[in-house]
Backbone as CSV, one residue per row, in Angstrom:
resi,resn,N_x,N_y,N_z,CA_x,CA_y,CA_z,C_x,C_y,C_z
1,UNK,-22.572,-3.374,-1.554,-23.381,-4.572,-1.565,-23.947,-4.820,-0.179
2,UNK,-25.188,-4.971,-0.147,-25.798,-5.107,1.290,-25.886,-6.611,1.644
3,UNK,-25.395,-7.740,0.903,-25.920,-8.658,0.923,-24.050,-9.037,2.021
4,UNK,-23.404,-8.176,1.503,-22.125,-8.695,2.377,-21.994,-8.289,3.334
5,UNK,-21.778,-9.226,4.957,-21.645,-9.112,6.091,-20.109,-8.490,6.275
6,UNK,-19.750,-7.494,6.846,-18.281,-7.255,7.052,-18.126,-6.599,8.264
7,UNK,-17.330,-6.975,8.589,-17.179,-6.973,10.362,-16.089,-7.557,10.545
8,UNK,-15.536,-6.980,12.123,-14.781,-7.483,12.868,-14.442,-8.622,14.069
9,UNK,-13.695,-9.135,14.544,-13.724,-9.892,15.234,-12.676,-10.115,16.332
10,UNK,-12.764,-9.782,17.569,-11.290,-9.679,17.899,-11.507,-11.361,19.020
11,UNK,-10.659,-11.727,19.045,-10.489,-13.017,20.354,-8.952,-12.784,20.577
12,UNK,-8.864,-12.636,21.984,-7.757,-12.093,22.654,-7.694,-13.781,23.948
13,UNK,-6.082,-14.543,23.695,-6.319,-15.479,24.240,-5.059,-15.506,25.138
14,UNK,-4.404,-16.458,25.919,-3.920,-15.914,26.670,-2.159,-16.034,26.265
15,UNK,-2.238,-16.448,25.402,-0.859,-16.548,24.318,-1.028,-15.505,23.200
16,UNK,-2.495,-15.221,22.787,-2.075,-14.835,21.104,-3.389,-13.942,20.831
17,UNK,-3.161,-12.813,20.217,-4.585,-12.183,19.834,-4.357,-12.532,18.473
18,UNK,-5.833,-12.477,17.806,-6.459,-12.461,16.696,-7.249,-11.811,16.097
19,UNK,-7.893,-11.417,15.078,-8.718,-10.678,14.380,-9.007,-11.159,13.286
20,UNK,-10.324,-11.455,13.127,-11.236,-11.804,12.127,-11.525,-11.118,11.310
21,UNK,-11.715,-10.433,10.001,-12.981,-10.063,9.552,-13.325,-10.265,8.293
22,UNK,-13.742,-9.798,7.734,-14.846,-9.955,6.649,-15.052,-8.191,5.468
23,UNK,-14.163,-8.932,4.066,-14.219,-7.740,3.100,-15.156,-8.331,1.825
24,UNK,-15.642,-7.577,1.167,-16.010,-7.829,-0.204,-15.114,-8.643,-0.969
25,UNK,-15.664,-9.444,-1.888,-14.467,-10.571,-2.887,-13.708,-8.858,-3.906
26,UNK,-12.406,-8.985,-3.832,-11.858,-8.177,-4.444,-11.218,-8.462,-5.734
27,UNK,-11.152,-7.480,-6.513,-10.317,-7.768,-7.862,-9.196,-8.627,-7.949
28,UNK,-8.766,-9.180,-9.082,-7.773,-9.620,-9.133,-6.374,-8.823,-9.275
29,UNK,-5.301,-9.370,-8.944,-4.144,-7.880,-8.929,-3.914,-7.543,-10.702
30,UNK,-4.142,-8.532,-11.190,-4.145,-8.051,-12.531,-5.307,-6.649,-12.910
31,UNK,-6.429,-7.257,-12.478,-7.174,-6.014,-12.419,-7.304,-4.675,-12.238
32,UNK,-6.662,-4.746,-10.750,-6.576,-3.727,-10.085,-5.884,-2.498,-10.144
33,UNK,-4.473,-3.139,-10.945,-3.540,-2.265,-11.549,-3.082,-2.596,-13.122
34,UNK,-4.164,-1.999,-14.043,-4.169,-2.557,-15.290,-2.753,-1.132,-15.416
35,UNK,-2.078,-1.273,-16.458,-0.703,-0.567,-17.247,-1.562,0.303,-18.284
36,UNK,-0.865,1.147,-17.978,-1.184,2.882,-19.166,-0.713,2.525,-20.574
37,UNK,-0.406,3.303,-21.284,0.212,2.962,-22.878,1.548,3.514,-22.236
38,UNK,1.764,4.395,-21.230,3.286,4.603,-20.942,4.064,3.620,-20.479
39,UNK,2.927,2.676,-19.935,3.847,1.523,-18.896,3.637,1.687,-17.325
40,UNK,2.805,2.910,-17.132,2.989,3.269,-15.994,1.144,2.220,-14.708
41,UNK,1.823,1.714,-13.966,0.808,1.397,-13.269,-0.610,2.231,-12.366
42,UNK,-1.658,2.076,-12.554,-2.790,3.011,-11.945,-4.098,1.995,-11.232
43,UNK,-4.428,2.425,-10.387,-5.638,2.172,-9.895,-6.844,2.189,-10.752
44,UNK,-7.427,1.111,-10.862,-8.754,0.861,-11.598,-9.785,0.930,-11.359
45,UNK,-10.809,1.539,-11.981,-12.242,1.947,-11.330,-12.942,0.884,-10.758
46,UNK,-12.521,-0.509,-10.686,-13.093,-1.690,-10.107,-12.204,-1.978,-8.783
47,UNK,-11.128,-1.279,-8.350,-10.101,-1.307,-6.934,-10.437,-0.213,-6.734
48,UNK,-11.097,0.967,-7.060,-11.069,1.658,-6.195,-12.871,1.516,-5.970
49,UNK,-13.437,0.839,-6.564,-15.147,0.753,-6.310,-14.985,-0.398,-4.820
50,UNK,-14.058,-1.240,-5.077,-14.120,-2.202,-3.949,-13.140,-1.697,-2.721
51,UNK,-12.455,-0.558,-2.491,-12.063,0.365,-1.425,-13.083,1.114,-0.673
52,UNK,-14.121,1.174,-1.576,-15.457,1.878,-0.894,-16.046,1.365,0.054
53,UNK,-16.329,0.377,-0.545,-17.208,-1.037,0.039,-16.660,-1.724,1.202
54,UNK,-15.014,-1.335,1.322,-14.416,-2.155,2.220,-14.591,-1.045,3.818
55,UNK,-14.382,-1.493,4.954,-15.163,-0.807,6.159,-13.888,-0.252,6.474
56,UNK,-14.307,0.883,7.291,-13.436,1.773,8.333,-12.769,0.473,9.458
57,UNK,-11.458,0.473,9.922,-10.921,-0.381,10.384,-10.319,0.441,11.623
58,UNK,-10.274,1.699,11.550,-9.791,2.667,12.354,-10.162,2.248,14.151
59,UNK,-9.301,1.878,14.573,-9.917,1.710,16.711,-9.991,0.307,16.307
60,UNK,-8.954,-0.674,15.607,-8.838,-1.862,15.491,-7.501,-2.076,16.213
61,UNK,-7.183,-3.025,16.436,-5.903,-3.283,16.872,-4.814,-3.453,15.956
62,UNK,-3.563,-3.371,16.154,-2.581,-2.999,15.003,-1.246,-4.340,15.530
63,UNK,-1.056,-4.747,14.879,-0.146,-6.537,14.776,1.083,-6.198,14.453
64,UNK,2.821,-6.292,15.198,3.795,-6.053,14.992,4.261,-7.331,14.310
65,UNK,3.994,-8.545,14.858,4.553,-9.722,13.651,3.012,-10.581,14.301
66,UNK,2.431,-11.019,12.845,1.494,-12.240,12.725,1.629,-12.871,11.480
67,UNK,1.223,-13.750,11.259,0.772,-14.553,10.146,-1.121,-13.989,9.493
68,UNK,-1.122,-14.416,8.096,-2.490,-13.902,7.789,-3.300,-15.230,6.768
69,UNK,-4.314,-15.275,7.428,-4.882,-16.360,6.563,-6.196,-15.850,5.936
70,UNK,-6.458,-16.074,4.466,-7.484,-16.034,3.877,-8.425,-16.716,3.687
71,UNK,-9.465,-16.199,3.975,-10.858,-17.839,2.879,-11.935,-17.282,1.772
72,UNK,-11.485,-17.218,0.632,-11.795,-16.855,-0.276,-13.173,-17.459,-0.997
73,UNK,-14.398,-17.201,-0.916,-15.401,-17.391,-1.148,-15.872,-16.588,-2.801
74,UNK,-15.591,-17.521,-3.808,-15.322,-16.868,-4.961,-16.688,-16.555,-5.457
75,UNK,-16.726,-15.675,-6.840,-18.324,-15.285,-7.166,-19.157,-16.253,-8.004
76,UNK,-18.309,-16.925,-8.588,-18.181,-18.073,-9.704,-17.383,-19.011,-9.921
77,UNK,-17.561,-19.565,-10.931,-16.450,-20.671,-10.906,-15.543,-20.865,-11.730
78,UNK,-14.964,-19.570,-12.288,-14.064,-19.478,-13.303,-12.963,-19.914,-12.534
79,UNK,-11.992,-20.383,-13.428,-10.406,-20.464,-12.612,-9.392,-19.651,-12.399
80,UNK,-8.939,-19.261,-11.122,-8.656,-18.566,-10.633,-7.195,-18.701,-9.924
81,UNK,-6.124,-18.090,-9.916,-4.824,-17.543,-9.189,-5.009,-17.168,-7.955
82,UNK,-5.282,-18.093,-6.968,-5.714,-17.406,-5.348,-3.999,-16.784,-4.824
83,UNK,-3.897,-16.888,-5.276,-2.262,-16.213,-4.562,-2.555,-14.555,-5.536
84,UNK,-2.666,-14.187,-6.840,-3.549,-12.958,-7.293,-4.666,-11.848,-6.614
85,UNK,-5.189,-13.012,-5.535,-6.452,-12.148,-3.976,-5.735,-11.758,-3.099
86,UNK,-4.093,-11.908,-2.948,-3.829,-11.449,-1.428,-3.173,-10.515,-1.750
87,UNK,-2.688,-10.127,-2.405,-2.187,-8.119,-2.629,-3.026,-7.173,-1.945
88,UNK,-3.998,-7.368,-2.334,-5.333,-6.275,-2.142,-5.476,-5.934,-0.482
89,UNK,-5.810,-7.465,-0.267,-6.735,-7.206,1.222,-5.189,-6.873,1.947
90,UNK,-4.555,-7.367,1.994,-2.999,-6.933,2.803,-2.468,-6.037,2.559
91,UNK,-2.511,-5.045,1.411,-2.557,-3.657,1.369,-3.228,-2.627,1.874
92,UNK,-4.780,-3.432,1.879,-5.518,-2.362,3.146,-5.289,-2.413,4.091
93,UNK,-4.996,-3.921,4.800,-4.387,-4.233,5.679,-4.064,-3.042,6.667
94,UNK,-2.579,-2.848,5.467,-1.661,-1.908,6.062,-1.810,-0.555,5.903
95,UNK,-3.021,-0.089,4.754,-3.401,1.406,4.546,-4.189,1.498,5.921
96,UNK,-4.744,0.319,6.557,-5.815,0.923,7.733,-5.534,0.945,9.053
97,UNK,-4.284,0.689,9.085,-3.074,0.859,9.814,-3.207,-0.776,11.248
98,UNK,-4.048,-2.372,10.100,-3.686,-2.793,11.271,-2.144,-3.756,11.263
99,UNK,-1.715,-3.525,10.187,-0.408,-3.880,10.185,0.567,-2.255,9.851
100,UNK,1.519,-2.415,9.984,2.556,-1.370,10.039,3.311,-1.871,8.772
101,UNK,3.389,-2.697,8.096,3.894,-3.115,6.743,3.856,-4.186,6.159
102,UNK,3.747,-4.626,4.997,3.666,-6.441,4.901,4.661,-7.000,4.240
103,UNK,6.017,-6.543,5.052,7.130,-7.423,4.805,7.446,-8.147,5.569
104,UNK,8.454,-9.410,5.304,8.705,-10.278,5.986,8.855,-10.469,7.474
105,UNK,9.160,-9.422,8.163,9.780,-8.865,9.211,8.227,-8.556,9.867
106,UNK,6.762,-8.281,9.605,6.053,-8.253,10.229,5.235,-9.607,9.596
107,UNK,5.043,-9.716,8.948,3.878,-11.009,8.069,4.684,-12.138,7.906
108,UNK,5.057,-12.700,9.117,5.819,-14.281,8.999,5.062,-15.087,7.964
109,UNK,3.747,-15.174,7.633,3.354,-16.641,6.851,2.058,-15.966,6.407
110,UNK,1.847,-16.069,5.213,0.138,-16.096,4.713,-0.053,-17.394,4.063
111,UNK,-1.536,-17.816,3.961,-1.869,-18.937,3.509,-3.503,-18.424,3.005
112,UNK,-3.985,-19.324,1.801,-5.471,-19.177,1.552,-5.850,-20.596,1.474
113,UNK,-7.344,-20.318,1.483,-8.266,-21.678,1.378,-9.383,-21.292,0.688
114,UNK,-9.680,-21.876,-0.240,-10.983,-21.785,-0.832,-12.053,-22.576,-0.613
115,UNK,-12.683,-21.425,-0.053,-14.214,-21.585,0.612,-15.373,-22.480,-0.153
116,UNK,-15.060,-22.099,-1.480,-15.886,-22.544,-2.672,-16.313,-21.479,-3.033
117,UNK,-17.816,-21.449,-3.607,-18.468,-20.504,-4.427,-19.865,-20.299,-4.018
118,UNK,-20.172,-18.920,-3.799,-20.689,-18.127,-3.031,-20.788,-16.815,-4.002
119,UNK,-22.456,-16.927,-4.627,-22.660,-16.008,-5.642,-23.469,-15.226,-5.493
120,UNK,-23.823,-15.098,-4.184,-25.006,-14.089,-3.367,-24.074,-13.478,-2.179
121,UNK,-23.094,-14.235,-1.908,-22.539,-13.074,-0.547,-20.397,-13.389,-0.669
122,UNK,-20.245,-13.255,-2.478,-18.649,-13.527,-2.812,-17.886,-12.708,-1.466
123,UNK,-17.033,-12.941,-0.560,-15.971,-12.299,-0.144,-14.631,-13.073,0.408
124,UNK,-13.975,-12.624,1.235,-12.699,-12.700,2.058,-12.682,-12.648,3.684
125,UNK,-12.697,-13.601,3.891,-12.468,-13.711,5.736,-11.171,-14.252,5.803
126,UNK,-10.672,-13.049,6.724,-8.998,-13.066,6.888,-9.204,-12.970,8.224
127,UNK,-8.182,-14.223,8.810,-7.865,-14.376,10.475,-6.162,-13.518,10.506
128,UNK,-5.967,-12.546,11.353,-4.295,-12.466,11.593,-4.413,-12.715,12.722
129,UNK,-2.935,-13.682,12.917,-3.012,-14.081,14.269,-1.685,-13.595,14.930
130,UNK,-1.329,-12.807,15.939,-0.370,-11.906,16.207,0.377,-12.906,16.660
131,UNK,2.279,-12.992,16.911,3.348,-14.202,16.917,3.482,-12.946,18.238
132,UNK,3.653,-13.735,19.303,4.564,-13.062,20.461,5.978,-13.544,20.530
């Protein structure tokens, strides 16, 4: 989608770094990992279409303990499970190596906010803010 801005953001302060950026609105986790007739869980052609779309993160900085906040700018106005949006982006998170895992022990606190609705440029702006 060209219409979505995605980018980075770093502000380095003199207590605490941070990082901004900006992904495509992603599936829901129900979506993402719909169940086989075996039972077995798989990646869906709509999580892995929005892995495409999402940017190289590589020569980013990498967070040993932060907190992560979302702002979820939905496509519509159906009703929605915002706690269902944060699997995704915190899994790339950690596939793009700027967290090292998202257990308790590195991801003290996540929180979301909804942005509202945004049907020309739907996404996710996530602040992590590193805990010294």
């Amino acid at each position: 989608m060209d219409s979505i801005k995605i980018g980075i953001d770093m502000a380095k302060g003199k207590d605490m770094t941070a990082l901004k950026l900006c992904l495509p609105f992603c599936p829901s986790l129900n979506m993402a990992y719909p169940s086989t007739k075996t039972g077995r869980r798989v990646k869906s052609k709509r999580f892995k279409d929005w892995l495409k779309e999402c940017p190289d993160l590589s020569g980013s900085p990498s967070f040993k303990k932060c907190t992560v906040s979302y702002l979820f700018f939905f496509p519509d106005d159906r009703v929605r499970d915002g706690q269902s949006f944060m699997k995704l982006p915190l899994d790339y998170l950690v596939d793009q190596g700027i967290l090292e895992d998202d257990n308790r022990r590195i991801v003290k606190g996540e929180q979301w906010f909804d942005g509202g609705i945004d049907r020309k440029n739907p996404r996710i702006e996530i602040t992590i803010k590193e805990i010294l």
